[in-house]
SEFI-586156 format. One record per residue (C-alpha): residue number from 1; residue in three letters; x, y, z. Coordinates in nm, 4 decimals, always signed. Layout:
// residues N
(site NUM; "ALA"; (X; Y; Z)),
...
//
This chain:
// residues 326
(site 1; "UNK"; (-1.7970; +1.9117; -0.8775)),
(site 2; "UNK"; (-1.8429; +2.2378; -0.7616)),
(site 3; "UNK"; (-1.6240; +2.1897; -0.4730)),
(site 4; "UNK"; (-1.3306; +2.0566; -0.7010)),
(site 5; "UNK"; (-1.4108; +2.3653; -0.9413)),
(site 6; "UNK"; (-1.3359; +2.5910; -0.6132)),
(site 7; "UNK"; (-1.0246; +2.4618; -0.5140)),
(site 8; "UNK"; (-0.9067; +2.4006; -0.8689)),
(site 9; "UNK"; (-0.6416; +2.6907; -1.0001)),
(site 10; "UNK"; (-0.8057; +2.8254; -1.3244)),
(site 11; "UNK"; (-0.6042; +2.6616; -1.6048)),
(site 12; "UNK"; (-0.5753; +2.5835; -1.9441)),
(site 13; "UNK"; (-0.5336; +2.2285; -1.9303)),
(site 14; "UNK"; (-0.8609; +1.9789; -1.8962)),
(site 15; "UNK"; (-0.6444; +1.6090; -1.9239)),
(site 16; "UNK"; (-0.2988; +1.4611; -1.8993)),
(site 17; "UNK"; (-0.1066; +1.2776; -2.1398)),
(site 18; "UNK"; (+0.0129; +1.0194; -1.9609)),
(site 19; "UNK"; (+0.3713; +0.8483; -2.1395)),
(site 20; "UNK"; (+0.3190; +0.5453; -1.9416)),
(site 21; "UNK"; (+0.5537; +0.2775; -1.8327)),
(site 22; "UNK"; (+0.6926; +0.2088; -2.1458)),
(site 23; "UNK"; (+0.6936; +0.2943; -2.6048)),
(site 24; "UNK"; (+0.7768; -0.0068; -2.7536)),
(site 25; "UNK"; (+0.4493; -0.1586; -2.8515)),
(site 26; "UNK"; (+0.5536; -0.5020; -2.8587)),
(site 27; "UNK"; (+0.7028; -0.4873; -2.5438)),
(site 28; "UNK"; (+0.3148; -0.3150; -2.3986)),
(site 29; "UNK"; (+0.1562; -0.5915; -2.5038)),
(site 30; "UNK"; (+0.3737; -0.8543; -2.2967)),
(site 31; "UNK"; (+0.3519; -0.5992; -1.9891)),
(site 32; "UNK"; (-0.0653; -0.5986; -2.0320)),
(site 33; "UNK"; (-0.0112; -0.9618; -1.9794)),
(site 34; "UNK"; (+0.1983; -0.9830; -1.6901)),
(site 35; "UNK"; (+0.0834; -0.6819; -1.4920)),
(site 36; "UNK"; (-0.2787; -0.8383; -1.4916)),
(site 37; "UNK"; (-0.1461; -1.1227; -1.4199)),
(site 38; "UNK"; (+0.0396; -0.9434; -1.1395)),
(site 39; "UNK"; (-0.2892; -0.7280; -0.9882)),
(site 40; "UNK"; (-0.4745; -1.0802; -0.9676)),
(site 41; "UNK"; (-0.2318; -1.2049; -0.7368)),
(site 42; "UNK"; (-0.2420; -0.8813; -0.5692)),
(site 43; "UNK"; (-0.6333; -0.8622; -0.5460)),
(site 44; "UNK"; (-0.6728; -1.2076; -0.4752)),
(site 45; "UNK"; (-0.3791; -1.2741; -0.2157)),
(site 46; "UNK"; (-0.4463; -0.9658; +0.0170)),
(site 47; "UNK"; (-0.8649; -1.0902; -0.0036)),
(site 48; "UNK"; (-0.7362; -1.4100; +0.0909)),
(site 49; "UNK"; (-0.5241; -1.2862; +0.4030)),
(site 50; "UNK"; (-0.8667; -1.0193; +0.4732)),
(site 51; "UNK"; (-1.1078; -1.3206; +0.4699)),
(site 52; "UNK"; (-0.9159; -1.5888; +0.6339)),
(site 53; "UNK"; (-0.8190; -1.3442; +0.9520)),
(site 54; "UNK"; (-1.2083; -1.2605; +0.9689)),
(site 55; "UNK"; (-1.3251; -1.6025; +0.9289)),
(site 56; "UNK"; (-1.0997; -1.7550; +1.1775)),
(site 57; "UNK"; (-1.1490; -1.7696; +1.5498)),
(site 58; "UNK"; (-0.7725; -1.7968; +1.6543)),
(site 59; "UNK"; (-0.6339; -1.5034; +1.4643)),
(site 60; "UNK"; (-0.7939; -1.2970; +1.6711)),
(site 61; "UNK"; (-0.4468; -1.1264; +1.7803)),
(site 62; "UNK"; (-0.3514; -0.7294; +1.7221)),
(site 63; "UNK"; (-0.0901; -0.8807; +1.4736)),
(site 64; "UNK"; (-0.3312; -0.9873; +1.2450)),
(site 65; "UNK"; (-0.5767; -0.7134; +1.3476)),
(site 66; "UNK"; (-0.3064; -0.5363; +1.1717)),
(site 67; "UNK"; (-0.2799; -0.7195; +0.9109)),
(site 68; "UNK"; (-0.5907; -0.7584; +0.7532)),
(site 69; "UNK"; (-0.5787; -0.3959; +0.7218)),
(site 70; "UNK"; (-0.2505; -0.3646; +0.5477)),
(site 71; "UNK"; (-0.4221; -0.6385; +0.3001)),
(site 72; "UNK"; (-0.7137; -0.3939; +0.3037)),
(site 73; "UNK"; (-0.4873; -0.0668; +0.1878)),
(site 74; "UNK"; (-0.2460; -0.3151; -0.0111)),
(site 75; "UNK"; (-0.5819; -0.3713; -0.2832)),
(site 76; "UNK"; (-0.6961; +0.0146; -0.2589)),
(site 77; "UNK"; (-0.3011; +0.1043; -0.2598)),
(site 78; "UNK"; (-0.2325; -0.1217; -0.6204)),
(site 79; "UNK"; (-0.5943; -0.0186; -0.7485)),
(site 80; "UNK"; (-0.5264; +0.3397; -0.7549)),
(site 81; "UNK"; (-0.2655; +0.2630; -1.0379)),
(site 82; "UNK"; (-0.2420; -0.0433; -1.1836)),
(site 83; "UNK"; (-0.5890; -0.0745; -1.3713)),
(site 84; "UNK"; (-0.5153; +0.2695; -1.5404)),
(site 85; "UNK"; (-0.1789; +0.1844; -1.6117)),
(site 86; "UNK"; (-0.2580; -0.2320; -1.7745)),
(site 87; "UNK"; (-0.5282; -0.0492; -1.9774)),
(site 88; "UNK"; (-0.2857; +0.2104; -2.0839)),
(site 89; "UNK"; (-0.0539; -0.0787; -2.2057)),
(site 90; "UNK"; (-0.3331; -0.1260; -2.4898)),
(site 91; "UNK"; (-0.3781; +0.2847; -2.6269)),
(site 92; "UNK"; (-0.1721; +0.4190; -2.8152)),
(site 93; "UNK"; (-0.2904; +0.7680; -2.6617)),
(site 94; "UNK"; (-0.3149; +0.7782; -2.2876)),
(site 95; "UNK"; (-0.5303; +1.0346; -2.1581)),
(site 96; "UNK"; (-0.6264; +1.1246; -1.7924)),
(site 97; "UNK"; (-0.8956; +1.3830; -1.7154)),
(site 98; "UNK"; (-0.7515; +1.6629; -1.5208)),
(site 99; "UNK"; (-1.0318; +1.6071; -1.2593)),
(site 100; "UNK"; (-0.9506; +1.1846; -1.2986)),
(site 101; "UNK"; (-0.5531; +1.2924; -1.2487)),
(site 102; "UNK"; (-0.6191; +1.4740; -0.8964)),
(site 103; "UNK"; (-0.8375; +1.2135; -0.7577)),
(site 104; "UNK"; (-0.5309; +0.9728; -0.8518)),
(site 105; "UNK"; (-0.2573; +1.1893; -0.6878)),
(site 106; "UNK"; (-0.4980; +1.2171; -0.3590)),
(site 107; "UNK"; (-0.5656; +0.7924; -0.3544)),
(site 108; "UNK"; (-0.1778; +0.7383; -0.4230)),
(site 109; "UNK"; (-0.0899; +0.9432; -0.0985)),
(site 110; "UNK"; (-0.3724; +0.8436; +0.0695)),
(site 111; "UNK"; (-0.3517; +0.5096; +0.0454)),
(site 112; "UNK"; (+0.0107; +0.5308; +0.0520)),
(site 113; "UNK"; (+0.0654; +0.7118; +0.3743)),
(site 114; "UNK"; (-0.1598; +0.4586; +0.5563)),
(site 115; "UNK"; (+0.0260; +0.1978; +0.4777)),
(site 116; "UNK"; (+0.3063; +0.4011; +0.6108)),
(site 117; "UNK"; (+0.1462; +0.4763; +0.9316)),
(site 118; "UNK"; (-0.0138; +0.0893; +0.9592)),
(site 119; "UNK"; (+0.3498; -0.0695; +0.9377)),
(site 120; "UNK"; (+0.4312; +0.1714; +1.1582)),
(site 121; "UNK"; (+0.1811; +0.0752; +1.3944)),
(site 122; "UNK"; (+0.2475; -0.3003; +1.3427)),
(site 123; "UNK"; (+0.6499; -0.2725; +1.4699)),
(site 124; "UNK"; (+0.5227; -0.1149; +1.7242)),
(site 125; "UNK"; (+0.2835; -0.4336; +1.8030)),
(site 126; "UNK"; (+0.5784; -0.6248; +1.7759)),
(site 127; "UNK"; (+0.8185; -0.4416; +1.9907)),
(site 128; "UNK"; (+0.5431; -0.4494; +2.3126)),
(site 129; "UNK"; (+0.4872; -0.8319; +2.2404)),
(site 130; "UNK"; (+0.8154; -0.9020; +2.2359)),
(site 131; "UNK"; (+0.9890; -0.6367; +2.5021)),
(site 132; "UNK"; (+0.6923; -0.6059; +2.7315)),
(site 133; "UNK"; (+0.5098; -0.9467; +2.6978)),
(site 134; "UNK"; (+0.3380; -0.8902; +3.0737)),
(site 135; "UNK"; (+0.1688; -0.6204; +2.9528)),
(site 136; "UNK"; (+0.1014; -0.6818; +2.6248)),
(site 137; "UNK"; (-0.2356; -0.7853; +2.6968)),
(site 138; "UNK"; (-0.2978; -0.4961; +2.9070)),
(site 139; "UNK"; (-0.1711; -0.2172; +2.6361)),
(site 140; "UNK"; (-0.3081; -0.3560; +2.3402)),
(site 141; "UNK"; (-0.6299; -0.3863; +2.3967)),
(site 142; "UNK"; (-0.9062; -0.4191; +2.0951)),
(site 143; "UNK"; (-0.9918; -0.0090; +2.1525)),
(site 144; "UNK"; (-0.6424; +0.0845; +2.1097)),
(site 145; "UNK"; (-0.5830; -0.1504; +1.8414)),
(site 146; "UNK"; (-0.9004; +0.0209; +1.6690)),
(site 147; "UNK"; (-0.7300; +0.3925; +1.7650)),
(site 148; "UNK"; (-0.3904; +0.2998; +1.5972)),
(site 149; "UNK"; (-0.5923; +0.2021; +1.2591)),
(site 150; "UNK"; (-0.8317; +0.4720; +1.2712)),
(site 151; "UNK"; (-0.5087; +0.7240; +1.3679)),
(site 152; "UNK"; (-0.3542; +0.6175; +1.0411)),
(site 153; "UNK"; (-0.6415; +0.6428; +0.8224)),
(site 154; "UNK"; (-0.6844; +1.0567; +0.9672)),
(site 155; "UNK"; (-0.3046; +1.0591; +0.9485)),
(site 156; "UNK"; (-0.3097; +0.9378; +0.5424)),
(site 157; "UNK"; (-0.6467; +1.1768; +0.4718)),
(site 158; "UNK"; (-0.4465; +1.4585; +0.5861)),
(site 159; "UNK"; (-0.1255; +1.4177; +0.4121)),
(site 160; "UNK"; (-0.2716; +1.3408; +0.0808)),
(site 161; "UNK"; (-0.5399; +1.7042; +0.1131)),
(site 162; "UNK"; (-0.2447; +1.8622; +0.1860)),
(site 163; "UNK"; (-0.0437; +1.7310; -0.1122)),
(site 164; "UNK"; (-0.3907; +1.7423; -0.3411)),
(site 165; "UNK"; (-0.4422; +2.1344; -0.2266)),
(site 166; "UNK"; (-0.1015; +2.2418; -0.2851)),
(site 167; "UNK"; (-0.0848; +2.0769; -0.6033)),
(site 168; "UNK"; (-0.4765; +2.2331; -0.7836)),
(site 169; "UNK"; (-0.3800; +2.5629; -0.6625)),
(site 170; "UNK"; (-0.0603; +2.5858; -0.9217)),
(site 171; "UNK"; (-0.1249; +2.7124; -1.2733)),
(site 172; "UNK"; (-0.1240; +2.4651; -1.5286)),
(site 173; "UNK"; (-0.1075; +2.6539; -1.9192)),
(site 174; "UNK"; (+0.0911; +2.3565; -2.1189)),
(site 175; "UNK"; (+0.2130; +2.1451; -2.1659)),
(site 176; "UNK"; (+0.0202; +1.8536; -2.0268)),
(site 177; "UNK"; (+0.2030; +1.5975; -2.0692)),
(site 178; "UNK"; (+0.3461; +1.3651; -1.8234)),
(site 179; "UNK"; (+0.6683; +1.0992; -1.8032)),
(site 180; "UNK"; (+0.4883; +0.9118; -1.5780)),
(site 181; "UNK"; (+0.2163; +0.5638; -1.5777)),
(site 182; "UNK"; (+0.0475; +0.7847; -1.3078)),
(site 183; "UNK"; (-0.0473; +1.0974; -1.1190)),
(site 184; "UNK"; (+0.2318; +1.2123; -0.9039)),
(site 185; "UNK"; (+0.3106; +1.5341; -0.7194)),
(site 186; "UNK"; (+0.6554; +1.5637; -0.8731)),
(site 187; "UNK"; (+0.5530; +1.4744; -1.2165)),
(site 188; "UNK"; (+0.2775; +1.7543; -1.2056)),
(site 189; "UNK"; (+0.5487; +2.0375; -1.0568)),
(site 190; "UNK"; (+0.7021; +1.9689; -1.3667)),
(site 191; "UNK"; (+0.4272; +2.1330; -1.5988)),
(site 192; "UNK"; (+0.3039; +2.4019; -1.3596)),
(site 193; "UNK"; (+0.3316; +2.7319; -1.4811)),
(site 194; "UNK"; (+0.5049; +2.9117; -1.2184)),
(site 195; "UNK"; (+0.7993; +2.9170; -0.9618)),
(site 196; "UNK"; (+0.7401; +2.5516; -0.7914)),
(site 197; "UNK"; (+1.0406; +2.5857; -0.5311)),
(site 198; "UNK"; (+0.8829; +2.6276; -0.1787)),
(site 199; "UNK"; (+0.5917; +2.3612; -0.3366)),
(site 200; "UNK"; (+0.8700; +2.1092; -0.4148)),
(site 201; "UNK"; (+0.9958; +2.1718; -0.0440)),
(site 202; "UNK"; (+0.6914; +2.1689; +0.1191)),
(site 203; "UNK"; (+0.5698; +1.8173; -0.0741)),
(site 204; "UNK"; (+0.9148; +1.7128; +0.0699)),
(site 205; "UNK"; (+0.8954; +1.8486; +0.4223)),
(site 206; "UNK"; (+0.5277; +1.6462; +0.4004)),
(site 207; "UNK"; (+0.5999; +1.3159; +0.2029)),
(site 208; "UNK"; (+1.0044; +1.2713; +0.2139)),
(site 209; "UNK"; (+0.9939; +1.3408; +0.6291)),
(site 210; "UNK"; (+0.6806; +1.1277; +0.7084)),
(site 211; "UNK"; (+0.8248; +0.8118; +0.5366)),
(site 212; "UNK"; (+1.2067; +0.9307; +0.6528)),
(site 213; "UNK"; (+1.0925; +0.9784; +1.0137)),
(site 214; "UNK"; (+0.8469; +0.6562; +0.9982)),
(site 215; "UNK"; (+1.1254; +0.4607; +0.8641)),
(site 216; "UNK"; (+1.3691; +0.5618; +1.1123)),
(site 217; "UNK"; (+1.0887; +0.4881; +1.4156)),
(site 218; "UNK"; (+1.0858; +0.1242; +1.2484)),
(site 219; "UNK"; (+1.4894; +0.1114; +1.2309)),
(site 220; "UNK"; (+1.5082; +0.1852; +1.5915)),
(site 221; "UNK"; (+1.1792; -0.0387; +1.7133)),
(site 222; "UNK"; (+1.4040; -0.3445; +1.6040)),
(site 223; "UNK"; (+1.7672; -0.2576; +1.6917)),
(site 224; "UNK"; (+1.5547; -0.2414; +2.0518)),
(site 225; "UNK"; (+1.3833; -0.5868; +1.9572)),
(site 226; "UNK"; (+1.6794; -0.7515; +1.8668)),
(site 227; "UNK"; (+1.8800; -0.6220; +2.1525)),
(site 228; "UNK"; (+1.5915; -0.7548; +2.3453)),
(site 229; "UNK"; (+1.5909; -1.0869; +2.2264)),
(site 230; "UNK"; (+1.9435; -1.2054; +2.4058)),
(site 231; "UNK"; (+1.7459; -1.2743; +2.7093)),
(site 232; "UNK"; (+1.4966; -1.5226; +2.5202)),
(site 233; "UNK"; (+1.5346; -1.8595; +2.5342)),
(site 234; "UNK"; (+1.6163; -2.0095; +2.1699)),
(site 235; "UNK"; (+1.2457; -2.1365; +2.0593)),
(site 236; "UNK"; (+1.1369; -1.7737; +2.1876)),
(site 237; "UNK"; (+1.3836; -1.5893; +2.0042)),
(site 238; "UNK"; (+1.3499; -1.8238; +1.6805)),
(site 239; "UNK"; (+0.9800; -1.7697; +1.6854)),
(site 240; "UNK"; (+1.0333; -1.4012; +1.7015)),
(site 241; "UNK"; (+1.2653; -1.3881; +1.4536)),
(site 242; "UNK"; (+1.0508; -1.4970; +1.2157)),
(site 243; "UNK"; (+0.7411; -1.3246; +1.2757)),
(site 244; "UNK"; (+0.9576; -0.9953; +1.2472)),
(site 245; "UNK"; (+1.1739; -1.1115; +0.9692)),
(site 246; "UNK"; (+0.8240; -1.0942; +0.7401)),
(site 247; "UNK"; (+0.7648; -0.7474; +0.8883)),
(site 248; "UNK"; (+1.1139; -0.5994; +0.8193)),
(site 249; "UNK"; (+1.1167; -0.7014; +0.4703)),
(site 250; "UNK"; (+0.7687; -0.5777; +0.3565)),
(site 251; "UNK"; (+0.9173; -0.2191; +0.5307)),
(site 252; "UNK"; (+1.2517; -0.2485; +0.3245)),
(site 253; "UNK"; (+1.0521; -0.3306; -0.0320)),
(site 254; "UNK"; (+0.7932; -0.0770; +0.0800)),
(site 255; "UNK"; (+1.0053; +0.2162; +0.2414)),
(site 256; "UNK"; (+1.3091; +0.2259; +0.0333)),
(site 257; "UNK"; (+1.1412; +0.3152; -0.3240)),
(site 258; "UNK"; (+0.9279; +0.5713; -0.1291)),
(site 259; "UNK"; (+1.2264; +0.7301; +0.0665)),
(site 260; "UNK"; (+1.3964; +0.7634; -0.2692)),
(site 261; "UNK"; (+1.1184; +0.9210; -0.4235)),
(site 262; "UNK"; (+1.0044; +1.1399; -0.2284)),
(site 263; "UNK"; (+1.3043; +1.2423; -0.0110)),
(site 264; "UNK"; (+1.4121; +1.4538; -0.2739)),
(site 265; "UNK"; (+1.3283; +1.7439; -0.4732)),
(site 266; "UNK"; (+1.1786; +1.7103; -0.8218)),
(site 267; "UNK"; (+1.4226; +1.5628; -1.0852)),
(site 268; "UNK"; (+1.4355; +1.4222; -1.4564)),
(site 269; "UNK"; (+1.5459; +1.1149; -1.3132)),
(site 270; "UNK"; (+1.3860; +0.8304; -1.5684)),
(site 271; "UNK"; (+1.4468; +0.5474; -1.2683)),
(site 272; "UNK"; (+1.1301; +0.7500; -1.1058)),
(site 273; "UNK"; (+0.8877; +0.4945; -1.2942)),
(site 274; "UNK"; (+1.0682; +0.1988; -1.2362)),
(site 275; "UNK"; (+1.1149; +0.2725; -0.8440)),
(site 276; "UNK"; (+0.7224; +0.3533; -0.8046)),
(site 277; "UNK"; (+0.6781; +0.0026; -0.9256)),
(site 278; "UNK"; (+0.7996; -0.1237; -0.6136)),
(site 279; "UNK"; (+0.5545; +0.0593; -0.4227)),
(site 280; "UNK"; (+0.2677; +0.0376; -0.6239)),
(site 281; "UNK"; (+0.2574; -0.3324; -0.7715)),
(site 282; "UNK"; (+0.5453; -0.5233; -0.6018)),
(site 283; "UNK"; (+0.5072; -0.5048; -0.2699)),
(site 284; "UNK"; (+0.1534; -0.4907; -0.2536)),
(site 285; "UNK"; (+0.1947; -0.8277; -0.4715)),
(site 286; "UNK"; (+0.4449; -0.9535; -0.2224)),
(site 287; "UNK"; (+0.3225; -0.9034; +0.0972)),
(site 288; "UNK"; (+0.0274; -1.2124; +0.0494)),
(site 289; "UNK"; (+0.3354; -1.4317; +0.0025)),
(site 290; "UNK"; (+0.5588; -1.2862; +0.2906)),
(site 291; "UNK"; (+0.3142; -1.3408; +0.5594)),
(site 292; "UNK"; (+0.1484; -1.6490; +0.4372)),
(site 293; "UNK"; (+0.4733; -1.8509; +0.3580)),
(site 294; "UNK"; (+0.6434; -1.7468; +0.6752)),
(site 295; "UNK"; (+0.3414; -1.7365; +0.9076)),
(site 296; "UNK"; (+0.2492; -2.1415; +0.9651)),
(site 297; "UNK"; (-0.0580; -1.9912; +1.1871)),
(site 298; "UNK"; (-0.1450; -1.8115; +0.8561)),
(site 299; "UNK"; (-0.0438; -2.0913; +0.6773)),
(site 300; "UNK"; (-0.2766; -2.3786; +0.8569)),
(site 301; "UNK"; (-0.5656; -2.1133; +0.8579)),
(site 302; "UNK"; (-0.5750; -2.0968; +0.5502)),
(site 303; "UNK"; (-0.5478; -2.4951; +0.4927)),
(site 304; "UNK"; (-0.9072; -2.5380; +0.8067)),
(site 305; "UNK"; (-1.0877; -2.2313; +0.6031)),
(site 306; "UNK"; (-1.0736; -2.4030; +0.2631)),
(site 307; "UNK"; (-1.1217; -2.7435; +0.3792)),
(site 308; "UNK"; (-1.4429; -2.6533; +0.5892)),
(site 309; "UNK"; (-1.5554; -2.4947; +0.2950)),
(site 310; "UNK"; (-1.5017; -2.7739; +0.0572)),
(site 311; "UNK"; (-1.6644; -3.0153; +0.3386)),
(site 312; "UNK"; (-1.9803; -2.7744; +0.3668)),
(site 313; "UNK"; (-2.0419; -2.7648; -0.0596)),
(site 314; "UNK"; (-1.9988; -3.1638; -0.0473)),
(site 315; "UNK"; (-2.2491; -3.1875; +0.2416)),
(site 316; "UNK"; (-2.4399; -2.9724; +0.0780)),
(site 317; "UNK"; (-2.4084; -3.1581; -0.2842)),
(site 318; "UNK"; (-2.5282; -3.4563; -0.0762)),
(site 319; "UNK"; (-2.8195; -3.3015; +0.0737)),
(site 320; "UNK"; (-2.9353; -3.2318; -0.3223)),
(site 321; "UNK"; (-2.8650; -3.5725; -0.4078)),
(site 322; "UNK"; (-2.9998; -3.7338; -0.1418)),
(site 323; "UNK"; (-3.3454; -3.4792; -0.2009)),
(site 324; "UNK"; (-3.3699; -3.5825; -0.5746)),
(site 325; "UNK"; (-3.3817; -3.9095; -0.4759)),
(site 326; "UNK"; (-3.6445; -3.9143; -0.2476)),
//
């Protein structure tokens, strides 16, 4: 506390009102129903993909090394937001601390930017496996694997402390309330009680570039892996095709509603809420079903983890029975 009362800009403002996703009542109450509904799937589907890929010998690749990490981020990612936001459905008021609204902003960006910097790092997987399959073996080995992950964890602390610091330093006096179901940078610019130009360009010199430049690495990785691919024979290129198709379309649902955002300077557009959806519930809800229903190794180790389970409780319910009975 006494580090966050350091850094903080004195202020008059101690919480947020947050205006949340939507007013009409009625129409909360349906949302609380289908946005749990929705961060189930989320939690659930990403554990699923996390505990199958440990649990099973032959996904033992950097592609799925990958992967259970974007699964990882996906639940920490959706968590940040969505249980503040289905409870808000319910309150007529909706408050956020100030101190509960800056540890928000920091796990949005945090989380965020890592799974920026992970998909990143999982075209790039693709592009050696498929353009330099001789030495894939050789260049992705399990310590750089580890280095890429660990690289975009340091990569996501830093962007989000430098979008937290410039943020508590600005004067907030009133008023404190935000059009928003969460903490955001641009939001918060909004109410600051001062001159927020060079902030505004420096949160989009920070934000706007790293998912711009990011998304224009990915862009470029597979031009290169498609142009690549003409040389494959058909199974070869079929096979790749699909393991990238699953890849490219997490990275449009993912990067396009975060360009958009964030790529620009602050602005009373109302579509803000409805794009950080995208981002915050429906592609972390979607990417379970991308890479299990067009991954058949995914698929089929998912089908041997559940039925060695089932075998072990009915061996073990047999054991019982057989016990009681002697």
């Amino acid at each position: 506390m006494d580090f966050l009362s350091m850094t903080f800009h004195p202020n008059n403002v101690t919480e947020f009102i947050l205006f949340g996703l939507m007013q009409n009542e009625e129409t909360q109450k349906i949302c609380f129903v289908l946005f749990l509904f929705f961060y189930l799937i989320i939690v659930l589907g990403n554990l699923l993909i996390v505990i199958t890929i440990i649990f099973s010998t032959h996904l033992m690749s950097p592609m799925y090394y990958f992967l259970s990490y974007l699964s990882f981020v996906d639940i920490c990612y959706s968590s940040v937001t969505a249980p503040k936001m289905i409870s808000d459905f319910l309150l007529e008021r909706k408050t956020i601390s100030f101190i509960g609204c800056i540890a928000q902003l920091f796990g949005v960006h945090f989380f965020g930017c890592t799974e920026i910097f992970i998909l990143t790092v999982m075209a790039y997987d693709r592009y050696i496996a498929i353009c330099k399959p001789l030495h894939y073996t050789t260049i992705m080995t399990r310590r750089v694997c580890g280095q890429m992950v660990a690289a975009s964890w340091v990569g996501g602390f830093l962007h989000s402390l430098v979008q937290t610091l410039v943020t508590t330093q600005l004067p907030f006096c009133g008023p404190n309330e935000i059009d928003h179901y969460f903490c955001d940078v641009h939001p918060l610019l909004k109410l600051a009680c001062t001159d927020t130009y060079i902030v505004g360009i420096i949160v989009v010199a920070n934000s706007g570039m790293i998912a711009l430049s990011c998304f224009l690495i990915l862009v470029v990785s597979y031009i290169v892996i498609l142009a690549s691919l003409r040389s494959h024979s058909s199974e070869g290129r079929r096979k790749a095709l699909s393991t990238c198709a699953s890849h490219v379309t997490v990275v449009i649902l993912f990067f396009g509603p975060c360009t958009f955002t964030y790529i620009r300077p602050s602005s009373n557009f109302s579509e803000d809420k409805t794009v950080a959806l995208f981002y915050t519930v429906i592609t972390p809800m979607l990417n379970p079903l991308i890479y299990t229903l067009r991954n058949s190794e995914m698929k089929n180790a998912i089908k041997k983890l559940w039925s060695k389970k089932c075998f072990q409780q009915k061996k073990q319910i047999c054991k019982q029975n057989m016990h009681r009975n002697n």
